[in-house]
ROVEX-977396 format. One line per 10 residues: number of its first residue (from 1); their letters; for each residue x, y, z of C-alpha. Coordinates in steps of 0.1 Angstrom, whole numbers. Layout:
BEGIN
NUM) a) X/Y/Z | ...
This chain:
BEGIN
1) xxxxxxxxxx) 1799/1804/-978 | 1774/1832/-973 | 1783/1870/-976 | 1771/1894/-956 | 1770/1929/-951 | 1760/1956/-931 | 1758/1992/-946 | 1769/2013/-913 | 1792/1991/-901 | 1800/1997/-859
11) xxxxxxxxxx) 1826/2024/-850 | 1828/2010/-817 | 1840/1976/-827 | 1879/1982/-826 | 1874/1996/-792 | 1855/1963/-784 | 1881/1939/-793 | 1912/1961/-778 | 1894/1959/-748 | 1887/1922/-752
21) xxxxxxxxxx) 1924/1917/-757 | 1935/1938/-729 | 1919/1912/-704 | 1929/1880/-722 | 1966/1901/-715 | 1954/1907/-680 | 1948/1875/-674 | 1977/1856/-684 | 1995/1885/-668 | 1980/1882/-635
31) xxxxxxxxxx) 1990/1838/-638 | 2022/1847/-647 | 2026/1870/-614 | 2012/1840/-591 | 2037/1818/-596 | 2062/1843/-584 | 2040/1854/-556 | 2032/1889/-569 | 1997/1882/-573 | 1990/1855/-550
41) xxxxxxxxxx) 1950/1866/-549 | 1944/1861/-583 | 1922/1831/-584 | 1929/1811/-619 | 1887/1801/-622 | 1879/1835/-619 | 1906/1843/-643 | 1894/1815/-665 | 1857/1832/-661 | 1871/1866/-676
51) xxxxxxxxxx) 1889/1854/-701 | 1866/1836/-717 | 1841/1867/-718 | 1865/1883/-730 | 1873/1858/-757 | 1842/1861/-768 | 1838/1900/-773 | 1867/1896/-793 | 1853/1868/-815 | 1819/1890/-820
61) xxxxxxxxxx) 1836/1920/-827 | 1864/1906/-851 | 1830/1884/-870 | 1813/1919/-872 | 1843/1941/-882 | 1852/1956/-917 | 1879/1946/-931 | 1903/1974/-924 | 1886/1972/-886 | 1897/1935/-890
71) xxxxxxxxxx) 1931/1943/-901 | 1935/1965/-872 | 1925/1940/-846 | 1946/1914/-861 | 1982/1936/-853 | 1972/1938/-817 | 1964/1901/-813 | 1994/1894/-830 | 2013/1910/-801 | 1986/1896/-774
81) xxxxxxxxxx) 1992/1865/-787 | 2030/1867/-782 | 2031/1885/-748 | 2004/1857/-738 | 2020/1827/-748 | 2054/1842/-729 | 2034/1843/-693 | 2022/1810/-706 | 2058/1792/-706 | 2061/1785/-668
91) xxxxxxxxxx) 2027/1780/-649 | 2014/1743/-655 | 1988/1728/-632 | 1963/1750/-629 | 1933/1733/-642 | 1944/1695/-639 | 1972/1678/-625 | 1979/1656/-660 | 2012/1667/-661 | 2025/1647/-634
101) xxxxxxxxxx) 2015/1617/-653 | 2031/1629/-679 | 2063/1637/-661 | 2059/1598/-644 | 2057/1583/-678 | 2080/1603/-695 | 2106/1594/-668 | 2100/1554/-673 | 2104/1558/-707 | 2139/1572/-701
111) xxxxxxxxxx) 2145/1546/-679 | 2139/1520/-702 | 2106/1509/-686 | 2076/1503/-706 | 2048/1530/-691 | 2025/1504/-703 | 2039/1471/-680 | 2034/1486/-648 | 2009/1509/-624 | 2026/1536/-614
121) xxxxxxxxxx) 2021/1518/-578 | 2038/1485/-587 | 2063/1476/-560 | 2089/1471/-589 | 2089/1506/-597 | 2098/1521/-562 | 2133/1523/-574 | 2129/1548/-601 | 2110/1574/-574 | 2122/1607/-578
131) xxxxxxxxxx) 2113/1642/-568 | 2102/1665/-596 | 2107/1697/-575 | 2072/1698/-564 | 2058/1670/-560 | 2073/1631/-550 | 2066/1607/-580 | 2044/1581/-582 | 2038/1587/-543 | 2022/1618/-553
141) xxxxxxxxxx) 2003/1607/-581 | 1968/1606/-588 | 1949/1571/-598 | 1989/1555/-596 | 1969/1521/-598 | 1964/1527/-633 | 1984/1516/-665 | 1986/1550/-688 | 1962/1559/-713 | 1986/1576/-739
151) xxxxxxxxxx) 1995/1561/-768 | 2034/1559/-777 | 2033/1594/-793 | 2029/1613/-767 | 2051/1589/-744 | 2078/1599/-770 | 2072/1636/-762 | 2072/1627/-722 | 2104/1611/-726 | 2126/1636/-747
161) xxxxxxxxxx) 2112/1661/-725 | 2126/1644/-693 | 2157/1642/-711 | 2162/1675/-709 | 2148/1685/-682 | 2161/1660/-661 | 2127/1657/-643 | 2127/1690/-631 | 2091/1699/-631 | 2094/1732/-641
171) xxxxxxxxxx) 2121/1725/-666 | 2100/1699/-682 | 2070/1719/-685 | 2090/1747/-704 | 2101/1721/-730 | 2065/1707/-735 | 2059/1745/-741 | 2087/1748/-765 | 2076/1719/-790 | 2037/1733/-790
181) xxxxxxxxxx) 2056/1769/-802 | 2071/1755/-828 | 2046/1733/-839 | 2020/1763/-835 | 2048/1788/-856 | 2048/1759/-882 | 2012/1758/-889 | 2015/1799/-887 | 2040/1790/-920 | 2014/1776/-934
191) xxxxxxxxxx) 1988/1797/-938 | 1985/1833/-948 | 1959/1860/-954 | 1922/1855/-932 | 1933/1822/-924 | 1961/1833/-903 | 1931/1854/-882 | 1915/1826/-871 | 1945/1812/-865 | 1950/1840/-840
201) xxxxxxxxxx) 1914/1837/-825 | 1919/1802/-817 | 1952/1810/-804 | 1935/1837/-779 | 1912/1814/-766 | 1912/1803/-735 | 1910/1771/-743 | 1941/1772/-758 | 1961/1792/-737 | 1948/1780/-706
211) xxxxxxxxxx) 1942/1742/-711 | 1969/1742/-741 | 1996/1760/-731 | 1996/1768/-695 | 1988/1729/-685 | 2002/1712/-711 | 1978/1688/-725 | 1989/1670/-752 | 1958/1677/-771 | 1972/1709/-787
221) xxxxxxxxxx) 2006/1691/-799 | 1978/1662/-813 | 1955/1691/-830 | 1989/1713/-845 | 1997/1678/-860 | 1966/1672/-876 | 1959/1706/-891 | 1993/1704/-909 | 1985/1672/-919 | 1950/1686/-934
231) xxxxxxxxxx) 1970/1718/-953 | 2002/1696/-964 | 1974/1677/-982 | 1960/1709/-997 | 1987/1719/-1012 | 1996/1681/-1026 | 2024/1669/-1001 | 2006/1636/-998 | 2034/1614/-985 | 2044/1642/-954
241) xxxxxxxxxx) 2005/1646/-950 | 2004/1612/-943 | 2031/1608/-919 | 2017/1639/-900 | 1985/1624/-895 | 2006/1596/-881 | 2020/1612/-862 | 1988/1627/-844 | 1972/1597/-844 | 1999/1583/-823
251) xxxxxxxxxx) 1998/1611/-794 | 1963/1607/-788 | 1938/1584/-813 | 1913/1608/-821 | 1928/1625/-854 | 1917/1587/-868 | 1881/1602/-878 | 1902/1629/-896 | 1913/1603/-921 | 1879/1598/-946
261) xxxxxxxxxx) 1879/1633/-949 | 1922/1639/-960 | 1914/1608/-984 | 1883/1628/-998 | 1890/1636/-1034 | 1921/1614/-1038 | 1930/1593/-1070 | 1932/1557/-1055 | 1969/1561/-1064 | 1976/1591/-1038
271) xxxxxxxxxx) 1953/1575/-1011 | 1972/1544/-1011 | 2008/1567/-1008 | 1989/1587/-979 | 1979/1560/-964 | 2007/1540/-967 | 2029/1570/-951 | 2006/1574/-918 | 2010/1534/-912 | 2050/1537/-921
281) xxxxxxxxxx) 2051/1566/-894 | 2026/1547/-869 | 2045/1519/-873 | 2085/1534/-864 | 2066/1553/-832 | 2050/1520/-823 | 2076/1495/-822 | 2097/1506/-792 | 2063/1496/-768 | 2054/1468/-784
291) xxxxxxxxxx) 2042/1444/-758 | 2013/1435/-735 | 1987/1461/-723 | 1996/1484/-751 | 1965/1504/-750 | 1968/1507/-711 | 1938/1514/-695 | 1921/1527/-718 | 1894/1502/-716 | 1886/1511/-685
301) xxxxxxxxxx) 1888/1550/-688 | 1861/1544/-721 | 1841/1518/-699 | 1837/1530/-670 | 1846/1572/-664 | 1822/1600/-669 | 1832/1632/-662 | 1812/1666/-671 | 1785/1655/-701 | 1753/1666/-706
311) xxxxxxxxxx) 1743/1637/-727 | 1752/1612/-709 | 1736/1623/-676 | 1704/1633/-694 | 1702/1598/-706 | 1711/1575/-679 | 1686/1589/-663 | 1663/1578/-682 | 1675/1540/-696 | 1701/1536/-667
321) xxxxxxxxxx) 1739/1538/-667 | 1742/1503/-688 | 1728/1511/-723 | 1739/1547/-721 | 1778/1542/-735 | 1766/1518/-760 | 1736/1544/-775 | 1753/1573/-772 | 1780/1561/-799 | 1756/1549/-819
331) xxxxxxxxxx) 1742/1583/-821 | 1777/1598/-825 | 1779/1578/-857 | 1741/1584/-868 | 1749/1620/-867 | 1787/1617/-881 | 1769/1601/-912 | 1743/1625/-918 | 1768/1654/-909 | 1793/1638/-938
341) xxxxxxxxxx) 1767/1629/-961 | 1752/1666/-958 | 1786/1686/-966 | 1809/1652/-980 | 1820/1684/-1007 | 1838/1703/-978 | 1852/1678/-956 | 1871/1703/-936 | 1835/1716/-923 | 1825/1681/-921
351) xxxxxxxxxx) 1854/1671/-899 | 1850/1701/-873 | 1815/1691/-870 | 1820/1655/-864 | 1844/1664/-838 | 1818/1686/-824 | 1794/1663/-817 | 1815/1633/-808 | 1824/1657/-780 | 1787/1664/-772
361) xxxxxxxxxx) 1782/1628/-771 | 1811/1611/-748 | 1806/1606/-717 | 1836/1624/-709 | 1841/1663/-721 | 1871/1680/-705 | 1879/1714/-715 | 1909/1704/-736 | 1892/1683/-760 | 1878/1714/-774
371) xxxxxxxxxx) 1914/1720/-788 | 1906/1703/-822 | 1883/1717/-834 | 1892/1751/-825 | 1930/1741/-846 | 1903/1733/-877 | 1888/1774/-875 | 1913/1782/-896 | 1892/1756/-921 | 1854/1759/-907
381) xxxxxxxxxx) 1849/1784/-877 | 1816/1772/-862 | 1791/1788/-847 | 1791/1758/-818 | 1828/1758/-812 | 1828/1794/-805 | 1799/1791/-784 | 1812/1759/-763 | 1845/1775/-759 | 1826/1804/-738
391) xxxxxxxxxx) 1800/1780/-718 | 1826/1753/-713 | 1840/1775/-682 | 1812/1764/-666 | 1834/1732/-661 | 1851/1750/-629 | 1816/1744/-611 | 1824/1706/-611 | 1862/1716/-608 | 1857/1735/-578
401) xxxxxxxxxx) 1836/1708/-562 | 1863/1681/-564 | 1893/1697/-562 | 1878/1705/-521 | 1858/1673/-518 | 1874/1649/-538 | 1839/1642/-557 | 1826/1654/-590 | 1795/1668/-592 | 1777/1674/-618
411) xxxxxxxxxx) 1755/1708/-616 | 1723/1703/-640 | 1726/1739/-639 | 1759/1743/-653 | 1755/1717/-673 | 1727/1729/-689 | 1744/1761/-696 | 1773/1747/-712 | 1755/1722/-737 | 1721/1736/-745
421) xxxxxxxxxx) 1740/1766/-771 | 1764/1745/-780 | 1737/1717/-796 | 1720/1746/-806 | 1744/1763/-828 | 1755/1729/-841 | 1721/1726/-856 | 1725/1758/-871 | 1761/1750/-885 | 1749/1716/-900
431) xxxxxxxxxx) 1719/1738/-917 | 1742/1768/-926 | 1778/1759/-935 | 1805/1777/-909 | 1804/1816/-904 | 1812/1839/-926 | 1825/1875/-918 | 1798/1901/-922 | 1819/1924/-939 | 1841/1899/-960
441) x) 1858/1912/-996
């Protein structure tokens, strides 16, 4: 990794990123007010469009800092970070309304109903309605002609969380919350020293805190899984690292690409334990919903949905909406070679790069699936993932648009803004290797 230095390092710096951390505060603040109706003006886009300037200005200034400057800004974002994931514990549904799927599945699997035998519309399922507090389920719920998409993982996590909760919306958010702290303090166990910062950066991000935490996607329980998976390997737990990746793999299938590089620089011996391990843990999650339609619709949701990609609606343009899924993989995995064959002796910088770019290729790119590779900074902070985590606000254009019209349109414009740094600085990270700090000792 390259060093680099400046000789009159910026005074103004610490003031920089306590000011960047005071509206990242402000803004979780102001979320955590609306819900009890003492800040019922505070829009959550335009919150989502100040934090994430703000997010950045602290990235810059902790990149550029000295290392006591550094030290300093890591206290106070250790104490951002904690009053910020507090507001974060009871607003959900901000950004998506996912969670009520999650909720609806959750609450067959308590019932001893497969989520992946019936639509949430099937007349056979009218008997388990229920009211979560806010909302009447499945009346209430979008696209309830649809089998689920989430693998039994995460429809384990739905389901102890309605136990407790008792379907209480509310209730159930706060234990989804619960399990992503722990998980989140467990990596935090893991790691020490400059690791720990990024840690904190990615923490801060709105990404995270927003998308993560606030809403609830399951992404962040799938990334915290697969980053301990990636440093219980590093420090020779193969058998755990296994079943950790397992485990990921089971709440939502991407972590699978994650695998080539944990095996990288194995005896045969330890990749057969490792591997052995994540199939032992797939396996025991698996067997309770073994049946027909096990992937759900999936199939469809690959097949058919596009949703806020750059790539794809550059290129239907041109070839048509046919060819496009078919070529846009094959460049995901054209680049995903050269990216692994380019830096195969750091596969954690590999891995955040392939995850980049798989991104910038599917057709779909909601703002959550940025949570992986910001849970790898810790491992290779890129210059594109800090970049995309910025632009991707842009997403509230299209957000806006359907939540009032019920159609999603994409903005050229927008999208434009959002993708163009983001390839850019990719480029630059395949050439370069992942940022250093300027002032690093």
């Amino acid at each position: 990794m390259r060093v680099q230095r400046f000789s009159q390092p910026s005074r103004v710096l610490p003031f920089v990123a306590d000011a960047s951390l005071a509206v990242i505060l402000l803004g979780m603040l102001l979320l955590a007010l609306r819900l009890v109706g003492l800040a019922s003006w505070a829009d959550p886009i335009t919150i989502w469009y100040g934090m994430s300037v703000g997010w950045l200005a602290l990235a810059i200034s902790f990149l550029r800092s000295t290392t006591p400057q550094r030290a300093s800004i890591t206290k106070h974002a250790v104490i951002v970070v904690l009053a910020s994931l507090m507001c974060s514990a009871l607003p959900y549904g901000l950004f998506t309304d996912d969670i009520l799927r999650y909720q609806w599945d959750g609450w067959l699997t308590l019932h001893g109903v497969s989520p992946y035998a019936y639509a949430p519309n099937d007349v056979d399922l009218q008997r388990l309605s229920f009211s979560n507090g806010s909302a009447t389920l499945p009346q209430q719920l979008p696209y309830a002609d649809m089998l689920t998409i989430y693998p039994p993982g995460a429809q384990l996590l739905f389901a102890v969380a309605s136990l407790i909760s008792g379907g209480d919306a509310v209730a159930w958010k706060l234990m989804l919350w619960l399990i992503s702290i722990v998980l989140g303090v467990t990596l935090w166990r893991m790691h020490d020293g400059q690791q720990r910062a990024w840690i904190l950066l990615s923490a801060l991000s709105p990404i995270v805190l927003l998308h993560g935490f606030v809403d609830g996607h399951i992404d962040l329980a799938m990334a915290l899984f697969m980053m301990m998976s990636i440093s219980t390997r590093g420090s020779h737990r193969i058998m755990l690292s296994g079943v950790l990746l397992g485990v990921a793999i089971s709440i939502k299938y991407l972590p699978i690409v994650a695998l080539p590089m944990i095996l990288a620089g194995l005896g045969r011996r330890d990749q057969g334990r490792l591997i052995t391990a994540m199939l032992a843990a797939l396996l025991l999650i698996y067997v309770p919903f073994i049946g027909p339609n096990l992937l759900g619709s999936l199939g469809a949701f690959t097949a058919t949905w596009q949703t806020n990609s750059a790539s794809y609606s550059v290129l239907a343009s041109l070839v048509g909406d046919g060819p496009t899924r078919p070529i846009l993989m094959l460049l995901g995995l054209a680049c995903s070679g050269l990216i692994v064959t380019r830096w195969r002796e750091r596969p954690g910088v590999a891995l955040a790069m392939v995850l980049v770019t798989v991104a910038v290729l599917s057709p779909v790119v909601h703002p959550w699936y940025l949570i992986a590779p910001l849970a790898l900074m810790p491992l290779a902070p890129l210059r594109s993932v800090i970049a995309w985590t910025f632009t991707i606000c842009l997403y509230a254009v299209g957000y806006s648009t359907y939540k009032g019209s019920g159609v999603w349109l994409e903005h050229p414009a927008a999208l434009a803004f959002q993708f163009v740094p983001v390839v850019v600085a990719l480029i630059v990270d395949y050439q370069r290797g992942p940022l250093s700090l300027l002032h690093e000792d």
